[in-house]
Backbone bond lengths (Angstrom), bond angles and torsions (degrees), N, CA, C in turn:
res aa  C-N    CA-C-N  psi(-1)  N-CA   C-N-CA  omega(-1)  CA-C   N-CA-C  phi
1 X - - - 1.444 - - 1.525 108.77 -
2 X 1.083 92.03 148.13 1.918 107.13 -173.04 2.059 100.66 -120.79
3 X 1.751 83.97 152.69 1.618 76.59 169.81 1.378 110.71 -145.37
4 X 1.494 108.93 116.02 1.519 85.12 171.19 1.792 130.95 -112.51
5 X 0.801 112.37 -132.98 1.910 99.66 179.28 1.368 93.04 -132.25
6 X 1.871 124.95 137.88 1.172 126.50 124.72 1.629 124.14 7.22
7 X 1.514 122.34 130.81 1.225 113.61 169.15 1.418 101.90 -104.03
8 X 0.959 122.80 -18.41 1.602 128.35 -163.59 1.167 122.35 -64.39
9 X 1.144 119.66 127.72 2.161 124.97 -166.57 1.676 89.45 -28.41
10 X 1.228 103.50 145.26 1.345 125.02 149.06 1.951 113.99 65.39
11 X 1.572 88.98 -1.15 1.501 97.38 -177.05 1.439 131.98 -49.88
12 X 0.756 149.67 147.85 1.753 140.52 168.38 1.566 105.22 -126.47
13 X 1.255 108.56 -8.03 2.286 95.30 -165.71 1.440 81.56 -88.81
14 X 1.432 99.37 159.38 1.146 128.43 -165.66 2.191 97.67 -117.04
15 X 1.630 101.54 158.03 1.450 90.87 -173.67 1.803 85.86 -113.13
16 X 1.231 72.07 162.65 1.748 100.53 179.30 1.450 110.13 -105.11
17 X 1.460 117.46 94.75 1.892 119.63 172.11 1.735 88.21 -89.99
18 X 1.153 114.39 128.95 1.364 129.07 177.53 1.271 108.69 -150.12
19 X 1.471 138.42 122.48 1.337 140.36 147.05 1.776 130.63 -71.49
20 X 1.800 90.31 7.99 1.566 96.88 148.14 1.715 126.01 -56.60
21 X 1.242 120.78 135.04 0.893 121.06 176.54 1.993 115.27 -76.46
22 X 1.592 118.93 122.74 0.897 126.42 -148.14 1.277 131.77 63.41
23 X 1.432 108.52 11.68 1.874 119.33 -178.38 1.439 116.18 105.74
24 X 1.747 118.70 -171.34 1.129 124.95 167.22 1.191 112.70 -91.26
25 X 1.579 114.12 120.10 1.478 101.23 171.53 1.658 138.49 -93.92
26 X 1.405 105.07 45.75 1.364 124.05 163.91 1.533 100.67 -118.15
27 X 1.314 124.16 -31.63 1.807 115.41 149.52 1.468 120.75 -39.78
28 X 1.270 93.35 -57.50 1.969 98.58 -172.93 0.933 124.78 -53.13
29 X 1.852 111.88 -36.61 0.938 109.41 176.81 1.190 127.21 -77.10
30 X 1.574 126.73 -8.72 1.356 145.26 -164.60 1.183 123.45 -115.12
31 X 1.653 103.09 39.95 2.270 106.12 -165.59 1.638 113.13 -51.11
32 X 1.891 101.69 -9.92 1.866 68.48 -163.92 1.485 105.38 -111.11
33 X 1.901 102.78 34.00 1.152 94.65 -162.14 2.359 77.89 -136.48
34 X 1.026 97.05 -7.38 1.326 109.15 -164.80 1.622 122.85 -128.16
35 X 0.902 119.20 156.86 1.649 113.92 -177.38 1.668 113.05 -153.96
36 X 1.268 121.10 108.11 1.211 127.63 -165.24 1.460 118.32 -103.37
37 X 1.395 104.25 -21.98 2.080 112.45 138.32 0.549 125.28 -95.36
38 X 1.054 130.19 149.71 1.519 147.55 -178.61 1.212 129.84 162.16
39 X 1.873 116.83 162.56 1.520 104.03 -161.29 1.293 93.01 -135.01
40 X 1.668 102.04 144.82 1.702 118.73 178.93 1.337 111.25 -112.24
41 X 1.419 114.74 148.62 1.159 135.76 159.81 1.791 127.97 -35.92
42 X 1.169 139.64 90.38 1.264 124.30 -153.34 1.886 96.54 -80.63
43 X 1.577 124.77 -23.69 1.323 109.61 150.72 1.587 139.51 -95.42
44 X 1.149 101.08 -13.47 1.510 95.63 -151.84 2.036 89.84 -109.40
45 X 1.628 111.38 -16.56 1.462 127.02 169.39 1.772 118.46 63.92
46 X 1.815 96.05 23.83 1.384 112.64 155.60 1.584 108.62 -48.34
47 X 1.424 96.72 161.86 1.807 95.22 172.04 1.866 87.32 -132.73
48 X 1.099 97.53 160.63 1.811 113.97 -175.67 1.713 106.97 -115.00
49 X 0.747 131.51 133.35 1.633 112.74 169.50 1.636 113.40 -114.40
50 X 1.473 134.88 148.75 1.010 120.85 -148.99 1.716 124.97 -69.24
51 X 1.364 107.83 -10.75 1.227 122.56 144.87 1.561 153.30 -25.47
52 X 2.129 92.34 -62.02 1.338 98.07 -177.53 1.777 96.62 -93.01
53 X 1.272 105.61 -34.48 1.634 100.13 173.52 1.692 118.18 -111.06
54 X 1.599 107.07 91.31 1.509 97.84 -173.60 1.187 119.78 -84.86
55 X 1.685 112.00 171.07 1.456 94.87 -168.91 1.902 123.20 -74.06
56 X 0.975 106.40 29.69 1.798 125.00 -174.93 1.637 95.33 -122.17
57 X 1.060 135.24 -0.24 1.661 108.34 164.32 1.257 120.25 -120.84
58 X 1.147 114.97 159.42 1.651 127.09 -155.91 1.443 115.21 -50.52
59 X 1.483 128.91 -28.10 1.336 151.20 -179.82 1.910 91.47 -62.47
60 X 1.053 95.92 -60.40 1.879 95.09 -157.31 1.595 89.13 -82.56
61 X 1.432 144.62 -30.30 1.136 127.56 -179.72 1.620 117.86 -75.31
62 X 1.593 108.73 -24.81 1.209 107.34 178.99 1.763 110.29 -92.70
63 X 1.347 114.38 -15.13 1.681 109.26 169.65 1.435 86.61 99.38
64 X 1.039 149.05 23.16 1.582 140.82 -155.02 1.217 103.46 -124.67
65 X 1.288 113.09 117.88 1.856 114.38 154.33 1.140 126.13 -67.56
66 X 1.583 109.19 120.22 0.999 139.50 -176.71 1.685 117.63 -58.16
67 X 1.568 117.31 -38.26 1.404 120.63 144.57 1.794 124.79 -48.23
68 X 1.011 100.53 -68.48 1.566 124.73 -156.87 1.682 111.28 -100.27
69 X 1.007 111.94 -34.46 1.891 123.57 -164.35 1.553 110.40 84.36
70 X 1.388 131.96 -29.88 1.353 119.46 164.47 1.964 137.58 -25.57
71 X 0.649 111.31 130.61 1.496 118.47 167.54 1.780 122.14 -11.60
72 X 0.859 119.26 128.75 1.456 109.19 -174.54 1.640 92.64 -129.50
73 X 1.715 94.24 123.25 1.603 113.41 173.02 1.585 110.97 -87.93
74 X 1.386 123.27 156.49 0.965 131.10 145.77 1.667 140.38 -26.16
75 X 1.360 141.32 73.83 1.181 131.14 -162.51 1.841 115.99 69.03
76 X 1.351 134.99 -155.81 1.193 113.86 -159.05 1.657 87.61 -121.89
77 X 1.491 123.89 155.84 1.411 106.83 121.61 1.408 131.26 -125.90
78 X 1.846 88.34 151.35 1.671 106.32 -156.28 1.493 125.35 -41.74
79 X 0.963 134.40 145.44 1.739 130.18 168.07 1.556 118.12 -63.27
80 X 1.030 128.25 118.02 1.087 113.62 173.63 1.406 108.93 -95.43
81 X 1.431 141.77 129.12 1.326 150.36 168.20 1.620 131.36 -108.25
């Protein structure tokens, strides 16, 4: 499991990259501290949590980063280093 942070003004939840199936479930249990949707930046590798970008505003309907304008994927993928 991976974690990364909210990009969104003023954010604090953190996202949950998990290859659990249906997520981490010490995330799930923890929404207001956790976020297990969410959408990343495919350039700039912001993460969104379903919060600051829900699925009703123009950002998540148009796929658009809200930083950058790039593409926004589904959940994260991981860094490999």
């Amino acid at each position: 499991m991976a974690v990364l942070y909210c990009a969104g003004p003023g954010c604090q939840r953190m996202l949950s990259v998990s290859v659990i199936p249906g997520g981490n479930p010490v995330a799930r249990a923890d929404p207001e501290h956790f976020a297990v949707d969410f959408l990343v930046c495919t350039k700039c590798r912001k993460g969104f949590c379903d919060r600051c970008l829900p699925p009703e505003s123009a950002f998540h309907k148009l796929r658009s980063c809200p930083e950058c304008g790039a593409d926004l994927a589904t959940r994260a993928i991981p860094h490999h280093r």
